[in-house]
C-alpha positions as CSV (number, residue, x, y, z in Angstrom):
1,X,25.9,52.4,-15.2
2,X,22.2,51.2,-16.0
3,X,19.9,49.1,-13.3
4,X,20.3,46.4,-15.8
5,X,24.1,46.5,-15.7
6,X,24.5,46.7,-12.1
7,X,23.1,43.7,-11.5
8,X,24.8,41.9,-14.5
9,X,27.8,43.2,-12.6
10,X,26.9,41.8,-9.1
11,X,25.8,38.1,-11.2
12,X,29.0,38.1,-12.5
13,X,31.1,38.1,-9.3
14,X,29.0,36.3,-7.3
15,X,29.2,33.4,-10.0
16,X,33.1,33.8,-9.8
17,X,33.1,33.9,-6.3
18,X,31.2,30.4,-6.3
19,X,33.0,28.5,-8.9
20,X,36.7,29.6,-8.0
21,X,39.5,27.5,-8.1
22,X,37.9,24.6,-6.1
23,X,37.8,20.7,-7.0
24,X,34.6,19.0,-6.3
25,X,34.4,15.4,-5.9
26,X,33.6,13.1,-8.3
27,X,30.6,11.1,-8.5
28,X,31.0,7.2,-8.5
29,X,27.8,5.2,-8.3
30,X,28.9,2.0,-6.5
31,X,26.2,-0.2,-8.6
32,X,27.6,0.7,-12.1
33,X,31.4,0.2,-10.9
34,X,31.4,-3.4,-9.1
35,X,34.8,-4.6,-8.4
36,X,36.8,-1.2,-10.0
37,X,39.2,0.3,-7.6
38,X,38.3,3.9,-7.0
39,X,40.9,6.6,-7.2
40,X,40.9,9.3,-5.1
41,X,42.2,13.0,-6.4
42,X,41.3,15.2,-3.5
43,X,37.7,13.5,-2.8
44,X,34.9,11.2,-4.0
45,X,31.9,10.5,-3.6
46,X,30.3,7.0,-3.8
47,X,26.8,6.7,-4.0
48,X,24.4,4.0,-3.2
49,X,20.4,3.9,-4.6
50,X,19.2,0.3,-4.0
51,X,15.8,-0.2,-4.7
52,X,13.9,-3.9,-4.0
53,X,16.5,-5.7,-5.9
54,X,19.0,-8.3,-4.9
55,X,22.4,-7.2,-5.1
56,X,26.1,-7.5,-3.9
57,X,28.7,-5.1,-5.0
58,X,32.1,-4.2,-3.4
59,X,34.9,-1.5,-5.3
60,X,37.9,-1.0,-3.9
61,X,39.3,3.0,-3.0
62,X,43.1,3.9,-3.3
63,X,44.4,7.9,-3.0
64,X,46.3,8.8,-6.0
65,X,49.0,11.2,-4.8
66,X,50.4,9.6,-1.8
67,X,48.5,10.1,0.9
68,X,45.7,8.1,3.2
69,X,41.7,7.6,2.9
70,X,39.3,9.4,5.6
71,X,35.8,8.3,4.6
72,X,32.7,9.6,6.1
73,X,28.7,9.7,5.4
74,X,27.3,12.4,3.9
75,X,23.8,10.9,3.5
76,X,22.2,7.1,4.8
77,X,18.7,6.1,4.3
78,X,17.5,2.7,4.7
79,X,14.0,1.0,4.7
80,X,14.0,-2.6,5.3
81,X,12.4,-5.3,7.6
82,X,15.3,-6.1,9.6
83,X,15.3,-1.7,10.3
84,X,11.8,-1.3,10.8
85,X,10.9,-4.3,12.7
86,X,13.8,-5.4,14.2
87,X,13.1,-9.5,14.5
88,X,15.9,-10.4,12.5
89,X,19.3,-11.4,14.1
90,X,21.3,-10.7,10.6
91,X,21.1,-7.9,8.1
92,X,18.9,-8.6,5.1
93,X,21.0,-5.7,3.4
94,X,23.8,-3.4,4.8
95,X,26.8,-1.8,3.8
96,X,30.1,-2.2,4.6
97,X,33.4,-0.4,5.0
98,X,37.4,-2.1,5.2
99,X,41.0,-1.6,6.1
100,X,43.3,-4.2,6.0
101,X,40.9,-6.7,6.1
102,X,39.4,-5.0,9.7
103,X,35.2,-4.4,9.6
104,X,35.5,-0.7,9.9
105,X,31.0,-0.8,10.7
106,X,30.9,-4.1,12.4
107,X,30.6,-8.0,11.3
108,X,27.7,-8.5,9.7
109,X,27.9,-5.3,8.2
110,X,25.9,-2.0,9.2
111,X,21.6,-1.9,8.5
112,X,20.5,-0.1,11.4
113,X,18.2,3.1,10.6
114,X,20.9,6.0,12.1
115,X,23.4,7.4,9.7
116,X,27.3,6.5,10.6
117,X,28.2,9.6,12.4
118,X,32.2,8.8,12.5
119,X,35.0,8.9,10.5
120,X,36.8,6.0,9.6
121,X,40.6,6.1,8.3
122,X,40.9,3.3,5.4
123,X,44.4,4.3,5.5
124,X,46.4,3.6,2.0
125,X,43.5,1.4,0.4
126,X,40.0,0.2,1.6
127,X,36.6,-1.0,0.7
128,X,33.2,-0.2,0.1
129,X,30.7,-2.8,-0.2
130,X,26.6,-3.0,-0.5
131,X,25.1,-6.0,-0.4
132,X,21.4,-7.9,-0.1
133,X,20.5,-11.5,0.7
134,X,18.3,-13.8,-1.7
135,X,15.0,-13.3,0.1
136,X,14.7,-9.5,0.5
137,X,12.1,-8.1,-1.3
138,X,11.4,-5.1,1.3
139,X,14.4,-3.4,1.6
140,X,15.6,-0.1,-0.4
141,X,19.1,1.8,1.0
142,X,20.7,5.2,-0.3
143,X,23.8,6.2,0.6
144,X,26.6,8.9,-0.1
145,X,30.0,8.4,0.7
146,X,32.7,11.0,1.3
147,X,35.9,9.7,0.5
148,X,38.9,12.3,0.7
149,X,42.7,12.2,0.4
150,X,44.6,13.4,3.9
151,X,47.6,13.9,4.9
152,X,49.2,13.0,8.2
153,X,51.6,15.6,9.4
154,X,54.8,13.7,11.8
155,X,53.9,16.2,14.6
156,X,50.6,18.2,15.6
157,X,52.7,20.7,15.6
158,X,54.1,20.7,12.7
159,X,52.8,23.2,9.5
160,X,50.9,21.4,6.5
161,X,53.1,22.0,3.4
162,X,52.6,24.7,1.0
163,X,49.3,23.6,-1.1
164,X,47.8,21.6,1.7
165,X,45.2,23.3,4.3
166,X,45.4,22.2,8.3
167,X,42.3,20.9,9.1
168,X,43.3,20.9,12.8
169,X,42.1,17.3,13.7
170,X,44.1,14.0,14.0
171,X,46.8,16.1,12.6
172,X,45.5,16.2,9.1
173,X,46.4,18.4,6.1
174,X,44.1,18.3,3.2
175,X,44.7,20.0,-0.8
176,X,43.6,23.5,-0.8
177,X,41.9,23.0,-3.5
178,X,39.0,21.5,-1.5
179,X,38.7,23.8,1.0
180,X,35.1,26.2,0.3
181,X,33.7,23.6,-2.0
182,X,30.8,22.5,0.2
183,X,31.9,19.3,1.6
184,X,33.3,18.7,4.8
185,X,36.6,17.2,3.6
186,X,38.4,17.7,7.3
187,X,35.7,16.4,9.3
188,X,35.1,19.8,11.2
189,X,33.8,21.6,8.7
190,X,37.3,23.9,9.3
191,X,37.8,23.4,5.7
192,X,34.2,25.4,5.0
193,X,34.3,27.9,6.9
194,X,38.1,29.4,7.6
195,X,39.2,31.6,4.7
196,X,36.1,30.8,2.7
197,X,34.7,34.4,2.2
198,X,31.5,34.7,1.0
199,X,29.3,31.6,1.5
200,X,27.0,30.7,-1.4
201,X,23.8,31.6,0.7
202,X,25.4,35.0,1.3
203,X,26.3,35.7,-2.3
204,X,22.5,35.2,-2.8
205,X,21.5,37.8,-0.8
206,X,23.6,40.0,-2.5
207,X,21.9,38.6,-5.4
208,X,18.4,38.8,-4.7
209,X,19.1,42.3,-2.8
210,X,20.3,44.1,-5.9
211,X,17.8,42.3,-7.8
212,X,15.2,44.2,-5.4
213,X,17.3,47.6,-5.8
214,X,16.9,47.7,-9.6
215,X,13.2,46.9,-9.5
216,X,12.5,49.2,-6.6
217,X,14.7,52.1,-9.0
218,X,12.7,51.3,-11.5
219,X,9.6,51.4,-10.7
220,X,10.4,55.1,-8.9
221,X,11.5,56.0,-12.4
222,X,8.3,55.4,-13.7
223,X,6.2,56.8,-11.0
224,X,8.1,59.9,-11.3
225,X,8.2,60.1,-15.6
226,X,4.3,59.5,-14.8
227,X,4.2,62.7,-12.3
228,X,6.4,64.6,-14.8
229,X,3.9,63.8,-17.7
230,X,0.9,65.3,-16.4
């Protein structure tokens, strides 16, 4: 096998080893779906990109297969008065998630600088909401959400059901199909790192590695045909 087909070889299942069969969330941008309920097939992700405008927006998340909502932040970035300066007793923007009608990130909602670090169970439907008051002209927020589809085993104890991965926390079971995808659908990060295999930054190695073989091979070729010539 040529240099050149080694590493078209090694390319090859490195790509296969990334792709897999693995579902990866769709994107939702919160802006462009105002008041459209969200279904969730394994996971979601909701984005926010507010930038100097006035706006309110709120869509509504249900699972599609029978389970209940964990949603956490992947990303939170927020530049506005209130954040920076802090003289304001109200939020001149924040976001907002619900359960049953319960604040999950406070009343008022949440504008402070720090990302949400928990994980908040929106159970069999919830909310996400962004919204701005008439006067801010200072304020800019982006967001991801992480919205995925769990569910609850009866007992700690008990084993998930064929198709469904243990995330070991709050006795949660999640589809297999999201485990090694690159989100941290259990919370942990169980879901990324037991039975994944390869990670992606591995498989590069290997990539660039082999890349580096060839070329080293090759260039000893050459010095050597050189030698051989004269």
């Amino acid at each position: 096998m040529s240099p050149a087909s080694l590493t078209s070889v090694v390319c090859f299942v490195a790509m296969l080893s990334l792709t897999g069969a693995k579902h990866y969330p769709k994107i939702v941008n919160l802006n462009s779906n105002c008041d459209d309920t969200v279904v969730v097939n394994g996971d979601v992700i909701i984005k926010i990109y507010s930038y100097f405008q006035r706006a309110s927006c709120k869509v509504t998340i249900v699972p599609q297969n029978g389970g209940t909502l964990v949603a956490s932040f992947r990303s939170y970035n927020i530049d506005s008065v209130r954040s920076l300066v802090g003289i304001f007793t109200d939020c001149p923007e924040y976001v907002q998630l619900t359960a049953l009608n319960k604040a999950l990130l406070g009343n008022g909602g949440y504008c402070k600088k720090l990302r949400p670090t928990d994980h908040y169970d929106l159970g069999k439907m919830g909310t996400f909401e962004y919204s701005t008051s008439n006067w801010n002209l200072y304020s800019s927020l982006r967001t991801e959400l992480l919205v995925t589809e769990v569910f609850k085993k009866t007992l700690s104890s008990d084993a998930c059901p064929s198709g469904q991965f243990d995330c070991e926390r709050s006795s949660i079971c999640i589809d297999d199909s999201l485990k090694c995808n690159g989100y941290d659908d259990c919370g942990n990060d169980r879901d990324e790192v037991e039975g994944c295999g390869l990670t992606t930054g591995i498989i590069v190695g290997i990539v660039i590695g082999a890349a580096a073989f060839v070329a080293i091979v090759v260039i000893v070729a050459v010095v050597v045909v050189k030698k051989l010539k004269h």
